[in-house]
C-alpha positions as CSV (number, residue, x, y, z in Angstrom):
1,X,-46.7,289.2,44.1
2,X,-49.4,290.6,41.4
3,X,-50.1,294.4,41.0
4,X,-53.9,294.6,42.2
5,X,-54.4,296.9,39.3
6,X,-53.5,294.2,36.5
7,X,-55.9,293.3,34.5
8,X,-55.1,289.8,33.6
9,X,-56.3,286.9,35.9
10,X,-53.9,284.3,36.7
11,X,-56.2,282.0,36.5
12,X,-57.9,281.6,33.0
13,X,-61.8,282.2,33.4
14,X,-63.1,279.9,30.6
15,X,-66.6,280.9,28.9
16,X,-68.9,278.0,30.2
17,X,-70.7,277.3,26.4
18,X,-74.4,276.3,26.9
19,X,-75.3,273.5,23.6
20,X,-79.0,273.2,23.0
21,X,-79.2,269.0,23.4
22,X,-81.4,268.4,19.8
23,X,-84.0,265.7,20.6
24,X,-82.9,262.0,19.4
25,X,-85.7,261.7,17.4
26,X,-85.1,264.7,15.4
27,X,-81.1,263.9,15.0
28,X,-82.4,260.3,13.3
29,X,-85.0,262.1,11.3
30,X,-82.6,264.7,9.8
31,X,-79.9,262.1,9.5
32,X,-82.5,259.6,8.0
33,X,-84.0,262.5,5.4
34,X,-80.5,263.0,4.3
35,X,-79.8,259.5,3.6
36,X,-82.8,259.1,1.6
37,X,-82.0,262.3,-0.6
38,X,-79.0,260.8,-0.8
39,X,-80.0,257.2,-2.2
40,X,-83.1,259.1,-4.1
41,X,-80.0,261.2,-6.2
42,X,-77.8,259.0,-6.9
43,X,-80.3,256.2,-8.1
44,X,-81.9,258.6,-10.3
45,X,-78.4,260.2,-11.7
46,X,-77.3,256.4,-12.4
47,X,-80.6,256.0,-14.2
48,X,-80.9,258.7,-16.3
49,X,-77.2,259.4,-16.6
50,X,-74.7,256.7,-17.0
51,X,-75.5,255.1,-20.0
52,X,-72.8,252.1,-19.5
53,X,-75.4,251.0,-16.3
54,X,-78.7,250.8,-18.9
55,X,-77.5,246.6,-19.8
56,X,-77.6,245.9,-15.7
57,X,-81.1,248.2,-14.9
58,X,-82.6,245.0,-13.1
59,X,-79.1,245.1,-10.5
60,X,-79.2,248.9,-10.7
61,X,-82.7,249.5,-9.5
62,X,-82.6,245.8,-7.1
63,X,-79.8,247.7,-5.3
64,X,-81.3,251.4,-5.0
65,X,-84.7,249.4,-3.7
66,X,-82.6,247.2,-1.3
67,X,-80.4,250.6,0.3
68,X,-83.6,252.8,0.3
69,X,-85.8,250.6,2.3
70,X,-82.5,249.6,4.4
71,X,-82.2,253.6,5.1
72,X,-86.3,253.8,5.3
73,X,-86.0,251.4,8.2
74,X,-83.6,253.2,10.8
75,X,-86.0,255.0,12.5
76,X,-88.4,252.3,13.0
77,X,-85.6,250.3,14.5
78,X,-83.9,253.1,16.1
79,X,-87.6,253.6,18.1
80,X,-88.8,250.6,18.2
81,X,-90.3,250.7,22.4
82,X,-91.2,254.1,21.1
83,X,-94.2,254.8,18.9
84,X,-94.8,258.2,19.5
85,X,-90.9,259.3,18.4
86,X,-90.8,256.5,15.8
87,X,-93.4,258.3,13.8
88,X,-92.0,261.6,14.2
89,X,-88.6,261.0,13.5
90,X,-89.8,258.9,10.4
91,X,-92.1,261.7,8.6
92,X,-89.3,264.2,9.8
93,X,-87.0,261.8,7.1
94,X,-89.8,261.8,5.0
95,X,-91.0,264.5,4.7
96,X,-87.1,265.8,3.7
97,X,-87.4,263.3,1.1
98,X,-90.6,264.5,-0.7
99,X,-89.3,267.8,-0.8
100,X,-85.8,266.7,-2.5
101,X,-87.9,264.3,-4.6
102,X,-90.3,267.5,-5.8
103,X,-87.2,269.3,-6.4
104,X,-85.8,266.2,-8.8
105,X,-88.7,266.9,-10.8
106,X,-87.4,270.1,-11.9
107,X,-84.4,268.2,-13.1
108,X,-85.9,264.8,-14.5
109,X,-88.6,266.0,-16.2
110,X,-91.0,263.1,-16.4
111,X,-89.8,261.9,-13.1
112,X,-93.6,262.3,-11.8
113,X,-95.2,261.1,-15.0
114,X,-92.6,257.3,-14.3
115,X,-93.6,257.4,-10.8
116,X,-95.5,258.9,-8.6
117,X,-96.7,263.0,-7.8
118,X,-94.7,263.8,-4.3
119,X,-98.2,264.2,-2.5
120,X,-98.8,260.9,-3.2
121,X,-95.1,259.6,-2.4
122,X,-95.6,261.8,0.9
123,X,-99.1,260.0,1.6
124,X,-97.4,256.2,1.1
125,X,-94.5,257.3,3.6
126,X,-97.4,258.3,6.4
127,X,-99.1,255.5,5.8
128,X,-96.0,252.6,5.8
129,X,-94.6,254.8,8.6
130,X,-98.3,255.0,10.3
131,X,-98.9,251.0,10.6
132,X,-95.3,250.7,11.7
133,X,-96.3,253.2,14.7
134,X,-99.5,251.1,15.7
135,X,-98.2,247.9,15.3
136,X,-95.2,248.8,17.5
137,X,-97.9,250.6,20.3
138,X,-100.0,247.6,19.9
139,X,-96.9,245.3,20.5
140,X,-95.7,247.3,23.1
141,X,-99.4,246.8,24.8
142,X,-99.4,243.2,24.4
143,X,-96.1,242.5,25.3
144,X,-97.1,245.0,28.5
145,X,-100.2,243.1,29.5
146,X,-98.1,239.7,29.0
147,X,-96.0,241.1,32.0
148,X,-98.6,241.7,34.1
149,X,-101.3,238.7,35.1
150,X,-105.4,239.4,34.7
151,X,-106.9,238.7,38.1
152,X,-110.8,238.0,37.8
153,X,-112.2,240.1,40.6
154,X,-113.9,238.5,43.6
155,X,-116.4,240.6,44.2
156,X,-119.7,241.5,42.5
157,X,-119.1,244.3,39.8
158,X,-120.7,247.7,40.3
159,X,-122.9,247.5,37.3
160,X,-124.3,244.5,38.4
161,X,-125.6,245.3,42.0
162,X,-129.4,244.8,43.2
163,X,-131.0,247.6,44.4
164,X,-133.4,247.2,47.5
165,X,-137.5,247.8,46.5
């Protein structure tokens, strides 16, 4: 038998740990934006800083294109039913991007002067990730009213009723 004045339990009371769930949308985005810094580093560090890479530039900057817009595409695919979280999650990841691509600048000096300033990278992201939005909510739409048959109506519309003189 236990002494009532013990302390110890018997039984081991285990803390019951609460985890904030982080939205899906913002897990891709962050994930995404990482992935792109990423890519964005080492293309520009294989560019500017191994020399034995400058005879094969053409493969070098055909496979930094081909991974970035494979990386740029995971949250379009990962939301595609989802417009709304799409477009979030994708300027989330972009916008991480444009601020480690305005922070490359600092290293690479004429990184802006060879491409582009980062407002302007950070305006071509909204805008590819924009018409990827739409086109997905308008194929969602379509694909919605395909579903669902249009009935002409049998009676007389409102709009159109005679009034008695």
């Amino acid at each position: 038998m236990t002494d009532p004045t013990s302390t110890t339990h018997p039984i081991p009371v285990q803390a019951h740990v609460s985890v904030k769930v982080v939205s899906p949308a913002v897990r891709v985005g962050l994930y995404t934006g990482a992935l792109l810094t990423i890519v964005m580093v080492g293309s520009l560090i294989a560019a500017n800083r191994l020399s034995w890479l400058d005879n094969r530039a053409l493969e070098r900057n055909g496979a930094s294109y081909g991974l970035f817009l494979a990386i740029m595409l995971i949250p379009i695919f990962r939301f595609l039913n989802r417009p709304l979280k799409m477009f979030s999650s994708a300027m989330l990841a972009w916008g991480i991007f444009v601020i480690a691509y305005d922070i490359a600048g600092m290293f690479f000096h004429s990184l802006f002067q060879a491409l582009r300033s980062p407002f302007e990278a950070l305006l071509e992201g909204a805008v590819v990730y924009g018409v990827c939005a739409v086109g997905s909510w308008v194929g969602g739409m379509i694909l919605l009213t395909r579903q669902h048959r249009v009935v002409p109506r049998r009676r007389r519309s409102d709009f159109f009723t005679t009034h008695p003189r």
